[in-house]
OpenMM code with the backbone's topology and positions (N, CA, C; nanometers):
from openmm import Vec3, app, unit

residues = "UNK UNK UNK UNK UNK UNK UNK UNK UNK UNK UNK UNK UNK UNK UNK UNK UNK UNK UNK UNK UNK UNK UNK UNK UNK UNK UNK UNK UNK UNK UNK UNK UNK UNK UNK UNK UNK UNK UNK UNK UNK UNK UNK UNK UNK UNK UNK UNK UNK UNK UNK UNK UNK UNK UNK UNK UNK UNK UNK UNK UNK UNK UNK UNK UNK UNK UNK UNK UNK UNK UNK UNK UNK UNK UNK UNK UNK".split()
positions = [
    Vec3(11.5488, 10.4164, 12.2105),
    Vec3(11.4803, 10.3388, 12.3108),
    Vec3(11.3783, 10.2487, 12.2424),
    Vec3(11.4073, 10.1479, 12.3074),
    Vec3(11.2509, 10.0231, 12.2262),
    Vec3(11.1670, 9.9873, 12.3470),
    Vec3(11.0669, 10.0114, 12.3041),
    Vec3(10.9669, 9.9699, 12.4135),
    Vec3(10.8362, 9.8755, 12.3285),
    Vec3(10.7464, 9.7969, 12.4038),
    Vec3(10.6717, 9.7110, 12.3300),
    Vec3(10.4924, 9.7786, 12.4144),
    Vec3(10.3969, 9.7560, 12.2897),
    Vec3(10.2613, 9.7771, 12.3595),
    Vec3(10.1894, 9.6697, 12.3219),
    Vec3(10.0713, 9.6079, 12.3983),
    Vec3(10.0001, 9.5428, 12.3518),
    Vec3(9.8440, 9.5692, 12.3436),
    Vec3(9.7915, 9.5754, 12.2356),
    Vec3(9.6563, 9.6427, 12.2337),
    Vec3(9.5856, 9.5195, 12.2205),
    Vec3(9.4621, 9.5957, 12.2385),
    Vec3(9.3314, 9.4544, 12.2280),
    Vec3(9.1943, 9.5593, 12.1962),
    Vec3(9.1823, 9.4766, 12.0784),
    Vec3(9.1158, 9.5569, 11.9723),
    Vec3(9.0200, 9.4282, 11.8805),
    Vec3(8.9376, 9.3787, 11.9895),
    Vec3(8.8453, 9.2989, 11.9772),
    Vec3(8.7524, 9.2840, 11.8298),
    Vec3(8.6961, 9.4017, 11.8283),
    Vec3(8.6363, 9.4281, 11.7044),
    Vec3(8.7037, 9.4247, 11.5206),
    Vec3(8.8208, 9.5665, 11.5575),
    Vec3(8.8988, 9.5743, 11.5158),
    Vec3(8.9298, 9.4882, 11.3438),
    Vec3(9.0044, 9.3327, 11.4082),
    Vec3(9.0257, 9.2803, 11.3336),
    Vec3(8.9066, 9.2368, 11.2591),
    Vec3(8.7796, 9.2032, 11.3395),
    Vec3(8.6836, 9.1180, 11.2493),
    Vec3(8.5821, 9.2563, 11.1918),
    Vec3(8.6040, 9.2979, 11.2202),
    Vec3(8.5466, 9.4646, 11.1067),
    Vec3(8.6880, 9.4504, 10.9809),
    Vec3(8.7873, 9.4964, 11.0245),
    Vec3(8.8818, 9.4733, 10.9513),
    Vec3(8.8643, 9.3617, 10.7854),
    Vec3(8.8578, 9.2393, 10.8737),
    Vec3(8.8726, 9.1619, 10.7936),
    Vec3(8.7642, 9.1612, 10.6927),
    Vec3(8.6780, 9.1906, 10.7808),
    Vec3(8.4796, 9.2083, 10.6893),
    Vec3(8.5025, 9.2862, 10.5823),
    Vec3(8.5176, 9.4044, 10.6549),
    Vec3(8.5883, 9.5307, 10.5055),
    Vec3(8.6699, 9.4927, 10.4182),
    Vec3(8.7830, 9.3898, 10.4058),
    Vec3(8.8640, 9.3249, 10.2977),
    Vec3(8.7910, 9.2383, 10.2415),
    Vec3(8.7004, 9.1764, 10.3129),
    Vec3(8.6092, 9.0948, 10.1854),
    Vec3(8.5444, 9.1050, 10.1516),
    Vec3(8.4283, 9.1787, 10.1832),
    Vec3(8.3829, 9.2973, 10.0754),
    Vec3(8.4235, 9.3568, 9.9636),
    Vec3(8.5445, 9.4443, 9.9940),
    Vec3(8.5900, 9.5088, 9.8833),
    Vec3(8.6403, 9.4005, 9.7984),
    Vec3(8.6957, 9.2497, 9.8496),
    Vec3(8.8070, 9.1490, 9.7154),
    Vec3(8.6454, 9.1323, 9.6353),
    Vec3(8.4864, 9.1014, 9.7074),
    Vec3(8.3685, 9.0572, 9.6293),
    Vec3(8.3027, 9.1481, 9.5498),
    Vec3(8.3775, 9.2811, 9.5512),
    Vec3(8.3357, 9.4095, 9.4831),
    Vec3(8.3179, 9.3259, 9.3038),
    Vec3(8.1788, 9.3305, 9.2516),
    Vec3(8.1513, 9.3286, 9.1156),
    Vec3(8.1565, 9.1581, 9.0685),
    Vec3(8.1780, 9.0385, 9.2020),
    Vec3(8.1660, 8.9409, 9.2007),
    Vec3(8.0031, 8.9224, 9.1924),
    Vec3(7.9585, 8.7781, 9.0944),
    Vec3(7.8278, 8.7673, 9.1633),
    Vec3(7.8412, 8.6095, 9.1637),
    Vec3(7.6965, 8.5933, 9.2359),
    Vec3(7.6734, 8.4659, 9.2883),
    Vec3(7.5787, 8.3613, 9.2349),
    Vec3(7.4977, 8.2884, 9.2616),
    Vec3(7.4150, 8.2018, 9.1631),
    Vec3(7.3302, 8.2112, 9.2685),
    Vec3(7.3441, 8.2264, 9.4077),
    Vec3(7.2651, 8.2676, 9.4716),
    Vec3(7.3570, 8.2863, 9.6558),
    Vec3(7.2209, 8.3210, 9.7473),
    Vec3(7.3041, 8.3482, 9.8734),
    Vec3(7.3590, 8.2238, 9.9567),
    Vec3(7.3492, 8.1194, 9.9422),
    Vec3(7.4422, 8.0416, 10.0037),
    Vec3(7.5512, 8.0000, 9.9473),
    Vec3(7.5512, 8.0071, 9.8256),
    Vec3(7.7257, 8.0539, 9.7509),
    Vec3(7.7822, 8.1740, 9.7860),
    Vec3(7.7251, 8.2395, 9.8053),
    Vec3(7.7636, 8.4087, 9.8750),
    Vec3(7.8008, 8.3668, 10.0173),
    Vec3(7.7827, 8.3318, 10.0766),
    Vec3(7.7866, 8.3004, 10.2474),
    Vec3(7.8853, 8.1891, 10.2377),
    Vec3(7.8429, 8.0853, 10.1457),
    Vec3(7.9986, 7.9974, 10.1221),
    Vec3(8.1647, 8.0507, 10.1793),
    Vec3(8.1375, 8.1588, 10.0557),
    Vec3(8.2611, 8.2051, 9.9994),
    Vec3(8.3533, 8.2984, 10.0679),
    Vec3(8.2100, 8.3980, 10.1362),
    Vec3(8.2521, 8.4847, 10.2380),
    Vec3(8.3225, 8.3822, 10.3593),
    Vec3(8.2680, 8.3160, 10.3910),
    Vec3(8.3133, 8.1984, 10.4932),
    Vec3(8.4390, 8.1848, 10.4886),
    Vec3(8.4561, 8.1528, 10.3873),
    Vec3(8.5664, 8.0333, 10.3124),
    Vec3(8.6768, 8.1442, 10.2897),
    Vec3(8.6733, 8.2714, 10.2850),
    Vec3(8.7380, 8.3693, 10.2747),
    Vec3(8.7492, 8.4203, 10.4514),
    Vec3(8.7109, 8.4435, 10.5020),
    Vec3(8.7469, 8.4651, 10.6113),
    Vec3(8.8465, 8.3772, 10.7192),
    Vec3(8.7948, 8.2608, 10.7299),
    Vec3(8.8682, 8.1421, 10.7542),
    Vec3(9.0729, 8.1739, 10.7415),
    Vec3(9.0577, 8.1754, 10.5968),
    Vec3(9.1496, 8.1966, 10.5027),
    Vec3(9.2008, 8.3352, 10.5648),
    Vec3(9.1981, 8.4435, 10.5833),
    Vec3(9.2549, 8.5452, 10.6267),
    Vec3(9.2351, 8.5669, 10.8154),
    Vec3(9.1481, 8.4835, 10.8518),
    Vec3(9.1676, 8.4578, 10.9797),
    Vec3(9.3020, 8.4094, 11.0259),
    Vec3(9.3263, 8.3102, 10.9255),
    Vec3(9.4581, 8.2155, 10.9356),
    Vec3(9.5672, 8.3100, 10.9387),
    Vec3(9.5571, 8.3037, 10.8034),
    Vec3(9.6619, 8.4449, 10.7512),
    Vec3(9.7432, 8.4949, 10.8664),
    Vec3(9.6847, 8.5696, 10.9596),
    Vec3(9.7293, 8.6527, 11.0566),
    Vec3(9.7111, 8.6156, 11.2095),
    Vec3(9.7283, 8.5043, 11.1828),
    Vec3(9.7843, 8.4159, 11.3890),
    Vec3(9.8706, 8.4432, 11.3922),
    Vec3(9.9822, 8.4520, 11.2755),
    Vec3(10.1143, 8.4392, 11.3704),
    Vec3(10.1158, 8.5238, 11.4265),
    Vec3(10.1081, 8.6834, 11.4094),
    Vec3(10.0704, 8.7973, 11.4562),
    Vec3(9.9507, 8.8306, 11.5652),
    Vec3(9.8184, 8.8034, 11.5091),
    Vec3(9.7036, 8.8471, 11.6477),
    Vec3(9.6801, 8.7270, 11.7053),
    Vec3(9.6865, 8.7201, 11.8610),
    Vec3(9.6400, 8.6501, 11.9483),
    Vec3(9.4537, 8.6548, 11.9798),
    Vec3(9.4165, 8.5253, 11.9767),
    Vec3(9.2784, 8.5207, 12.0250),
    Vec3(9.2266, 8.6463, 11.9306),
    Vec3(9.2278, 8.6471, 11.7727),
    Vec3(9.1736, 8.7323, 11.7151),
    Vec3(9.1816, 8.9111, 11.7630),
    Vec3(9.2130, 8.9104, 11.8802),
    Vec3(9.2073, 9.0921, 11.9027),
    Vec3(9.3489, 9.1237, 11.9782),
    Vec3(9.4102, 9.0276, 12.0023),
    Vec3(9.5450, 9.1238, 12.0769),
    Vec3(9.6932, 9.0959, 11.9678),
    Vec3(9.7366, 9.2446, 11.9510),
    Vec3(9.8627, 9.2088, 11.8395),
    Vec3(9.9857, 9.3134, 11.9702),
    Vec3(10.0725, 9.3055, 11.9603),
    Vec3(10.1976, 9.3803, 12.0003),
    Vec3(10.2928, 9.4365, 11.9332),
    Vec3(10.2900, 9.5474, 11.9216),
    Vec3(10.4398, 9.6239, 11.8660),
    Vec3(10.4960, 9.6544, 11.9402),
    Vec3(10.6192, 9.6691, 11.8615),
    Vec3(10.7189, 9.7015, 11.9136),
    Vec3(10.7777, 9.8144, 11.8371),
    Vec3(10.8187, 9.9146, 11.9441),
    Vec3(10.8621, 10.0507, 11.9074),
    Vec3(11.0067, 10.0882, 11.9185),
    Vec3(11.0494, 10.1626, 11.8014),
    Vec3(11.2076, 10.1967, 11.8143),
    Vec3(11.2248, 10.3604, 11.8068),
    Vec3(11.2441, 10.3965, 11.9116),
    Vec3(11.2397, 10.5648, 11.9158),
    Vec3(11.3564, 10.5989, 11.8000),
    Vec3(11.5082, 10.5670, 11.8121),
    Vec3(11.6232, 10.5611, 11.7604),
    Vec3(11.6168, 10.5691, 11.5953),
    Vec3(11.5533, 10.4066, 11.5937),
    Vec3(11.5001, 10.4163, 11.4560),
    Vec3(11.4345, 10.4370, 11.3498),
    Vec3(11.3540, 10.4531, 11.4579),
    Vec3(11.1835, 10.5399, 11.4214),
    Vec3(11.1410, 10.4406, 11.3397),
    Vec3(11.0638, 10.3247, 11.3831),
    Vec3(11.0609, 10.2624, 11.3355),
    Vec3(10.9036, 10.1940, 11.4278),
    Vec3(10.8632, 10.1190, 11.3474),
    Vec3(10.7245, 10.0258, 11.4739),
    Vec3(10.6997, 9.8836, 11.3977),
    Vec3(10.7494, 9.7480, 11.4545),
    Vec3(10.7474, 9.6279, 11.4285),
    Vec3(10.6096, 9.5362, 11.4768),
    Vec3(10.5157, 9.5079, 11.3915),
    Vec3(10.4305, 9.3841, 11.4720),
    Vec3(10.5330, 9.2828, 11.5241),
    Vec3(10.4822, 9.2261, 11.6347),
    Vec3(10.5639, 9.1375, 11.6959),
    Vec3(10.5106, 8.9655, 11.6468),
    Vec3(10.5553, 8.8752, 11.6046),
    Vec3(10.4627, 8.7450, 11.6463),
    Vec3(10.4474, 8.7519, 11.7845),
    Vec3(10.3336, 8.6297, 11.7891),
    Vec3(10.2845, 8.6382, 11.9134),
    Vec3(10.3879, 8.5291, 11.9578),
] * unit.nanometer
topology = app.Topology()
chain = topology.addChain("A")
for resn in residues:
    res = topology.addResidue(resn, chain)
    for name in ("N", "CA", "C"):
        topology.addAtom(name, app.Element.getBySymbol(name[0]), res)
């Protein structure tokens, strides 16, 4: 059986994404904090993008579920 859900998980992604750029700036340094805020920017942007085709309006994504196959697909939006 395939059935589809759609969650909305507002936070989610932009915690998400915060926590990945953090950890890529792990042992990076800066010349100072508006090169830091630059970059973080400029990195977020960039992985904001990344993942439209998939999350809608930043918090809603849909899978899709395959009991049969046992299996669970992000859907594009």
């Amino acid at each position: 059986m395939k059935f589809k859900i759609t969650i909305k998980a507002p936070d989610d992604f932009y915690d998400g994404i915060g926590e990945a750029i953090e950890e890529s700036f792990k042992g990076t340094t800066f010349f100072n904090n508006e090169e830091a805020e630059s970059a973080w920017d400029a990195r977020r942007k960039s992985l904001n993008d990344a993942i439209k085709p998939w999350v809608k309006y930043g918090e809603y994504v849909t899978i899709e579920f395959d009991t049969v196959a046992k299996t669970a697909t992000v859907l594009p939006r």
